[in-house]
N, C-alpha and C positions, 0 to 999 in steps of 0.2 A: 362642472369642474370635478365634484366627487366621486363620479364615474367615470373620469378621466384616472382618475389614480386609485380607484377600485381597479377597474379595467387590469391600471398597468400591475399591482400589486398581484392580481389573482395570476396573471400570464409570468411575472416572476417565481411566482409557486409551484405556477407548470414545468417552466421550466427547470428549475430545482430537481421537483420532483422524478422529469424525464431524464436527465444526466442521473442521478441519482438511480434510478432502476437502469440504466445506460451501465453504469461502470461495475452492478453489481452484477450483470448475466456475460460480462466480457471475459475471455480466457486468458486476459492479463492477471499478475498477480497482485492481490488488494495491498493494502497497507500494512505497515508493522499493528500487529496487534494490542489494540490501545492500553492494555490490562497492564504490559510487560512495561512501561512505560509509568504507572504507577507505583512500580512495587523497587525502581531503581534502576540504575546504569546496569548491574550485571545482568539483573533478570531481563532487562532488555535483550542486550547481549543473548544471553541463553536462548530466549526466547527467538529471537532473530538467525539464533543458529540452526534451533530445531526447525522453524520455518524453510530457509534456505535449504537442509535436505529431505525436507516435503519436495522443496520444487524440485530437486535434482532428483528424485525418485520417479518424478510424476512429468520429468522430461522437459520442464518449463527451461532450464538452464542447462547449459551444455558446459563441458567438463573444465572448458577453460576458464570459463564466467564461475563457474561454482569455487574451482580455486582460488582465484583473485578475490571474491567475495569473501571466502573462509579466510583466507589471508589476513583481511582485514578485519576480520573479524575479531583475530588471533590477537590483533595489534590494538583491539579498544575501539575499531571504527566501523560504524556502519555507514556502508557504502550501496549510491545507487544502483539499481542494475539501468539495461538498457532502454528500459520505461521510464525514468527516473523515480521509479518508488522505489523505496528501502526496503534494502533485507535484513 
């Protein structure tokens, strides 16, 4: 029985681990940046701005997803994009 849930515990590890190297070699965009998220509501904000026109530079988001986004951004909210991670 304890190699029954060895077993299953080591193969949940894998799998962790393989999503996890999965979402970081993917050309979707990662999460908000956890740091901006300690330091308060606006550094978030800021930080989720200067993020969002990373991606519009670098082509991730097209002009009309980047204004809607910035919009909201304008207004306090951050808003999903079409992955549904935050910008």
């Amino acid at each position: 029985m304890a190699a029954v849930v060895a077993t299953l515990i080591g193969v949940l590890l894998l799998l962790a681990v393989l999503y996890d190297a999965a979402r970081l070699v993917t050309p979707r965009e990662p999460r908000c940046p956890p740091l901006a998220r300690l330091r308060g509501r606006k550094a978030a904000l800021d930080a989720a701005e200067e993020w969002l026109v990373g991606l519009r530079m670098h082509g991730r988001v097209d002009a009309a997803e980047y204004e809607r986004r910035m919009e909201a951004l304008a207004h306090g909210e951050r808003v999903p994009g079409k992955e549904g991670r935050w910008a």
